[in-house]
Phi, psi and omega in degrees: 000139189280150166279168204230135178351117165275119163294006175250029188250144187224141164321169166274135183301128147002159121068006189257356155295339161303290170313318164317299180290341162307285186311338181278314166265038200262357188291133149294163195198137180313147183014026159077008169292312209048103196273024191233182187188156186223151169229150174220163170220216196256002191234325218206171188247129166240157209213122175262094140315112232243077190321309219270020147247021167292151182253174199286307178303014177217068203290324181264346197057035166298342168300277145019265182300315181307352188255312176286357168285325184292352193262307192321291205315319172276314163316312161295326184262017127304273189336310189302355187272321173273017161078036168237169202253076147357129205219092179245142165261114174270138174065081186282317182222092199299005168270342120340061195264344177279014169266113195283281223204134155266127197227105148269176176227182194211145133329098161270141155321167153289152158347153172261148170306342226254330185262335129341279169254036140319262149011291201265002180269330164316347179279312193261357169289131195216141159286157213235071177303307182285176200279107216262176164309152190280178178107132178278163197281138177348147202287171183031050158287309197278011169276309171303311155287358177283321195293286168350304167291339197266019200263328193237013163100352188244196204211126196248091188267137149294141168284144176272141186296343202243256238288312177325268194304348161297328193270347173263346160319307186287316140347279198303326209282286176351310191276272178337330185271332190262339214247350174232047152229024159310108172311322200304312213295329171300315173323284197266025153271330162296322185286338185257343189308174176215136179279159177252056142244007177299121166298331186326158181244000141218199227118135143299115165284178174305299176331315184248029160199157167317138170315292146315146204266142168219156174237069183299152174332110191090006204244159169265161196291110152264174216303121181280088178311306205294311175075039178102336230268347192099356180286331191271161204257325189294145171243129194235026169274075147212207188321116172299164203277158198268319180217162154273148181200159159265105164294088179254167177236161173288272218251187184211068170253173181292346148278345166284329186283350186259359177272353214262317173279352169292274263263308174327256177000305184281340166290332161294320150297325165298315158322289190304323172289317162289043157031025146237138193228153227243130154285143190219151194213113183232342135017306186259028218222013182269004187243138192280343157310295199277349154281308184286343172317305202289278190289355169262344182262354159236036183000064165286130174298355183223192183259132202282125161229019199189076180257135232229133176216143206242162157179169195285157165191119188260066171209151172238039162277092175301138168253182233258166171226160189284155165317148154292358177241041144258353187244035163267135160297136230253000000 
């Protein structure tokens, strides 16, 4: 349904379009492709999907989308930076499909302190591959991202560490194991991986994943960048992660999946202002068996489009993003 004309709606501010499509791509995105593109004019932003960083292993784009909702996302707290009210249409016109979301803006309050440091937590929110700190997460934190997700429409279930998380640990090694000796699945861990003299700006550089494929205590198997070849850098000898979590949607349609990055995003960025950051594992969760699996063997209220293992990390090596005047849509 279109939304209908607001009599509070305002231009995009003079010379504030570059910063907008920046801060929006400051977003996690599946291997660091940054699946987006924008068009803007003078009343209003548009988000776009950007096909030819779709990975091969994501036919339908549920990765994909699920990485521009997180974009969506940074694009609303930019606006709110500039003390306007985000105003969005998701899927504005279904004969359109890379077109995601139309973002006006309206007359707002300033900024919330809590969105404030936000903000200001995007430069160094990072996915978090390397070793976290011993310790537990801030007291009410994960209560606080529970909220955040359910603010964007989806749901953040904790795994209980014992019986729950064995079974999704058994799952997850199974699946993960199989899917990455998937040709497709190599293919495009090869097209994203980065050696660390590759300049490119987007990509997993060497800095963030291991030589070795490794599974340290507690962490779930992650995706193997390296292939063999000797490229990674990370070293991942420390403290297992504080919590395990589940990303659900009610439902597992293309708005659920932009609902799903919205939701990521604004819990990541939340996290990251206390200097905690989310190991992310969407790998065992591309095939919709092993999603259903998944949510009837941890009798999850929804559909899983995600899993999350949180812990302390005192680092901000962020990885790099394209200009904002490679993602304007032509």
């Amino acid at each position: 349904m279109m939304a209908k004309a607001s009599t509070r709606a305002v231009p995009i501010p003079a010379g504030q379009v570059d910063y907008l499509i920046a801060t929006a791509a400051r977003a996690p995105s599946v291997h660091n492709t940054q699946p987006w593109r924008f068009r803007a004019d003078h009343d209003a932003i548009e988000l776009y999907a950007d096909q030819r960083r779709k990975l091969r292993v994501d036919p339908v784009g549920r990765e994909m989308l699920i990485s521009c909702g997180a974009a969506l996302f940074g694009l609303r707290l930019a606006v709110r930076s500039l003390g306007y009210q985000p105003v969005v249409e998701l899927l504005p016109d279904p004969a359109r499909l890379r077109l995601l979301a139309r973002v006006r803006l309206e007359q707002g309050e300033p900024m919330t302190g809590t969105e404030r440091e936000m903000l200001t937590a995007l430069p160094h929110r990072h996915t978090h591959r390397g070793p976290f700190a011993p310790g537990p997460l801030p007291a009410g934190l994960v209560a606080r991202l529970q909220h955040d997700t359910l603010a964007e429409g989806a749901t953040l279930a904790v795994v209980d560490p014992a019986l729950a998380y064995q079974r999704l640990a058994d799952i997850v090694g199974a699946a993960s194991h199989r899917q990455d000796l998937e040709p497709a699945a190599q293919a495009d861990m090869r097209r994203w991986s980065r050696d660390e003299t590759d300049p490119a700006r987007d990509g997993v550089p060497a800095r963030a994943f291991p030589a070795k494929a490794i599974r340290p205590p507690g962490r779930l198997p992650q995706r193997d960048f390296d292939l063999g070849r000797g490229l990674g850098l990370l070293d991942d000898d420390g403290a297992p992660p504080a919590v395990t979590a589940v990303l659900l949607t009610a439902d597992d349609g293309r708005a659920d999946w932009l609902r799903a990055g919205q939701a990521l995003h604004r819990l990541l960025v939340h996290a990251a202002s206390e200097w905690v950051f989310a190991s992310l594992y969407s790998q065992p969760l591309e095939a919709a068996a092993i999603r259903t699996l998944i949510r009837d063997r941890l009798a999850l209220p929804g559909a899983p489009q995600l899993l999350l293992q949180l812990g302390l990390a005192h680092t901000a090596q962020a990885t790099a993003r394209r200009p904002a005047s490679d993602l304007i849509e032509p």
